[in-house]
C-alpha positions in Angstrom: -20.2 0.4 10.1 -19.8 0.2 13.7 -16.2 1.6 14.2 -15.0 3.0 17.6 -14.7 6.5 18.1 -11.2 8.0 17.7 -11.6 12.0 17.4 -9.4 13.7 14.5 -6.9 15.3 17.1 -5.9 11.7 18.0 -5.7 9.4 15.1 -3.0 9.1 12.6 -4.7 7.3 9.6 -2.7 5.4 7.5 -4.7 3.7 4.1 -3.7 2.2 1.7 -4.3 2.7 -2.6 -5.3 0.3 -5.0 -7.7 -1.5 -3.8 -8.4 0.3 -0.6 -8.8 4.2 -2.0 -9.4 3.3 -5.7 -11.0 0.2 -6.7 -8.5 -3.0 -8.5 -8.3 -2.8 -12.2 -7.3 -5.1 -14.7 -3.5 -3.6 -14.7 -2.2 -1.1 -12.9 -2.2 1.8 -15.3 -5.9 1.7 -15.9 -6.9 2.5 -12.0 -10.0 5.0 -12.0 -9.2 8.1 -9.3 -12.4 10.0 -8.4 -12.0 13.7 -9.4 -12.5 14.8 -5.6 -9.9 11.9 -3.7 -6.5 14.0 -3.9 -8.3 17.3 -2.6 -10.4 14.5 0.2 -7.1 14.0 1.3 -5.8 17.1 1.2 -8.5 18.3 3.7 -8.3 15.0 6.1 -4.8 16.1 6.1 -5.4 19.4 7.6 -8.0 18.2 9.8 -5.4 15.0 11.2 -3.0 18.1 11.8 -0.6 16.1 8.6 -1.2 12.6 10.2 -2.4 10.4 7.4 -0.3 8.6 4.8 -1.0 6.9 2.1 0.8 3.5 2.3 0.9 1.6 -0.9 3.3 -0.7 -3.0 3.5 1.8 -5.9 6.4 3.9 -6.7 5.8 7.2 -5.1 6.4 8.7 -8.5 3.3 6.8 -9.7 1.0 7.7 -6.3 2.4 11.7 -7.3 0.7 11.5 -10.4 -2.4 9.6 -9.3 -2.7 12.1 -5.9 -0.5 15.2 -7.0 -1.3 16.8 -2.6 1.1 17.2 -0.5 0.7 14.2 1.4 3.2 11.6 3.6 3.2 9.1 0.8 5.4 5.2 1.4 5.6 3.3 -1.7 7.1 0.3 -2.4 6.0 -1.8 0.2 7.5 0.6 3.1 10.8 0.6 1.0 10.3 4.4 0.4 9.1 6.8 2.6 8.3 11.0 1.7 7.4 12.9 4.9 7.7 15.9 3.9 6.4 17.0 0.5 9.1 19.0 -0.3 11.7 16.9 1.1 13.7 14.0 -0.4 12.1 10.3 -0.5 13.8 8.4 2.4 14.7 4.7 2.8 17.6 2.0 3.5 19.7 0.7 0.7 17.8 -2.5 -0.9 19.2 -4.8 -3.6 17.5 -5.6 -6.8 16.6 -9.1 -7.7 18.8 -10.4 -10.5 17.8 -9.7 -14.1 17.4 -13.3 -14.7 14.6 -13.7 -12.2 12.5 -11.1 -13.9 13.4 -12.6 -17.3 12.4 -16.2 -15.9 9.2 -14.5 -14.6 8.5 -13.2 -18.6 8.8 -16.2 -20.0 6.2 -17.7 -17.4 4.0 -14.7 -18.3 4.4 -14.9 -22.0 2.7 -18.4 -21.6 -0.3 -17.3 -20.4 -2.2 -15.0 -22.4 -3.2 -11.9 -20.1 -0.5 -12.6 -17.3 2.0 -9.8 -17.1 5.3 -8.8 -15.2 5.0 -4.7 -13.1 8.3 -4.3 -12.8 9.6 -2.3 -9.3 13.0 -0.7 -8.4 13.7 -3.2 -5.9 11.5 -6.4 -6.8 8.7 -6.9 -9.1 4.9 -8.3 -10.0 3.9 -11.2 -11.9 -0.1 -10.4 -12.2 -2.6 -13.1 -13.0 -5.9 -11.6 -13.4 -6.6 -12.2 -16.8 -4.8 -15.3 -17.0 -6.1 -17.2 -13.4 -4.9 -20.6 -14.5 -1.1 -19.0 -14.4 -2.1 -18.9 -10.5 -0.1 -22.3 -9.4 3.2 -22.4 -12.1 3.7 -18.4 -10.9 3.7 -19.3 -7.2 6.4 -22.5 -7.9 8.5 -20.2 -10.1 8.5 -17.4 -7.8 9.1 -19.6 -4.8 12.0 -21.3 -6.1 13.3 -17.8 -7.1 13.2 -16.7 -3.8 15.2 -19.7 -2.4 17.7 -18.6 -4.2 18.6 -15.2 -1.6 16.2 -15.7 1.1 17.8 -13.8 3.3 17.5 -10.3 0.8 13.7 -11.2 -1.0 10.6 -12.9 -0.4 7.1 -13.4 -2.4 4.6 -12.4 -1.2 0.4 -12.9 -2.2 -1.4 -9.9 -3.6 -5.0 -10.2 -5.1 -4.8 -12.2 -8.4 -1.0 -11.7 -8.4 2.7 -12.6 -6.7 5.1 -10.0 -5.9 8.9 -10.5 -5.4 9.7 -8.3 -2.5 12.9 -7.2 -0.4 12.2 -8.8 2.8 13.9 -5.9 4.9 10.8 -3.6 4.7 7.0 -3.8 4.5 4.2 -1.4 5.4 4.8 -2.5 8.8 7.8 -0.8 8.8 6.7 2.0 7.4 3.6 2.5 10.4 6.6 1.9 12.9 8.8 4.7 11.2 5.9 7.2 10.8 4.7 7.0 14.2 8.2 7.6 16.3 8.5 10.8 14.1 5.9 14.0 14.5 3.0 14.5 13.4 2.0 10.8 13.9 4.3 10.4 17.3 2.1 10.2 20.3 -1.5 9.4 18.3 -3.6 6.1 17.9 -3.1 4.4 14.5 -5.4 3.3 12.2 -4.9 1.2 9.1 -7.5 0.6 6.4 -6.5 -2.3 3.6 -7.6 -4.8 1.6 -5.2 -6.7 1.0 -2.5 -9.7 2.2 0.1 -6.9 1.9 -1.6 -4.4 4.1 -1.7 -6.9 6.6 1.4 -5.8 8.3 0.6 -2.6 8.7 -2.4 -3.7 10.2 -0.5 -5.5 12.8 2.1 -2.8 13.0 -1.0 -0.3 14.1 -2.6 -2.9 16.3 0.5 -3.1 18.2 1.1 0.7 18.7 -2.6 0.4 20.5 -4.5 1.5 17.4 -6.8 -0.2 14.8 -5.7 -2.5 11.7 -9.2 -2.3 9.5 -9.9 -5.0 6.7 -11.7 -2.9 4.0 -14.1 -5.6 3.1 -15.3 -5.7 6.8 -15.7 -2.6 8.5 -16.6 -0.4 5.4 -17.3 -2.7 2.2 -16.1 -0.9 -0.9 -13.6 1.4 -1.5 -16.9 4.2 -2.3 -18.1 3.7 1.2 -14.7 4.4 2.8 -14.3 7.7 0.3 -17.6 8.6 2.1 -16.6 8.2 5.6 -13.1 10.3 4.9 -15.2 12.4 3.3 -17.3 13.0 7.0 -14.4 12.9 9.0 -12.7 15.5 7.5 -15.4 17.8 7.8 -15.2 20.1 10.9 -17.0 18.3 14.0 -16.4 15.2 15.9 -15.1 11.9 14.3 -17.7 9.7 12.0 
């Protein structure tokens, strides 16, 4: 890895979950989280003076029980956002896609051995993993469900999957929000995903002068990142 220099004092570090912390599973619920990641982020916490967040499209009911440290956590895509640990979870009133899209979407799934619908407070997941030759009716389907309130939801591309989204919010959001409020305000950002829907937080960190990292090319695996976390929040200079 050859990644520029950015000491601890001056880097808010954003990174997202699956994928990006813990490696992609074959559902959701069966993610592996290394013993040692939620007290790893506890300490790069303390050394980033409480600027890192996790930034994922999980519930933040579901990254609490995966990383149970009091961490800024954003779920859902930037659609909620917990600053403080002991304070409530924050975020703008987003409408629910109608019940008929997700029961369209279960009927698409229950033709494809494998395929399965995550459902979300305010959207949900058709994933395709097992099943890959659902790939191209999911995309149509979702599409044309979309078209139906553009203005309120769009789909967007995951790995092996298709996610019904509100369009109001995204992790971009959610970098922009954290960094006009302390302790982020006033530091460099820097992003680490590997996914389509970290890309916005990449830009969103990009823009505010800081760094939007693809996982696959500046550090490989989600092991080797762990590692380098693990260095940087170590007393000393930035790894």
């Amino acid at each position: 890895m050859d990644l520029p220099p950015i000491a601890p004092d001056r880097m808010a570090l954003f990174l997202d979950f699956d994928g990006t912390l813990v490696d992609i599973a074959e559902r959701p619920e069966a993610i592996d989280v290394p013993p040692g990641l939620p007290g790893l982020l506890l300490r790069l916490s303390a050394r980033l003076d409480g600027a890192l967040a996790v930034v994922s499209g999980r519930p933040i009911p579901q990254l609490d029980a995966h990383l149970p440290v009091p961490i800024a956590k954003v779920g859902d895509h930037g659609g909620a956002l917990r600053l403080d640990p002991a304070g409530p979870v924050e975020g703008p009133p987003l409408a629910a896609p109608p019940a008929s899209w997700i029961g369209r979407a279960r009927l698409l799934a229950a033709t494809f051995p494998g395929a399965f619908i995550e459902p979300k407070d305010h959207g949900f997941v058709l994933h395709y993993r097992q099943a890959p030759e659902a790939a191209g009716m999911a995309q149509g389907l979702l599409e044309a469900l979309v078209a139906e309130d553009p203005d309120r939801f769009t789909l967007m591309p995951a790995r092996m999957a298709w996610e019904v989204k509100p369009r109001a919010v995204s992790k971009g959001t959610a970098v922009a929000a954290l960094l006009a409020r302390a302790p982020f305000a006033g530091r460099l950002p820097v992003f680490i995903g590997d996914d389509v829907t970290d890309e916005a937080g990449m830009a969103a960190a990009r823009a505010a002068g800081g760094l939007g990292l693809r996982l696959q090319d500046s550090f490989g695996t989600p092991s080797v990142l762990r590692g380098w976390l693990a260095r940087m929040a170590e007393p000393g200079d930035a790894p």
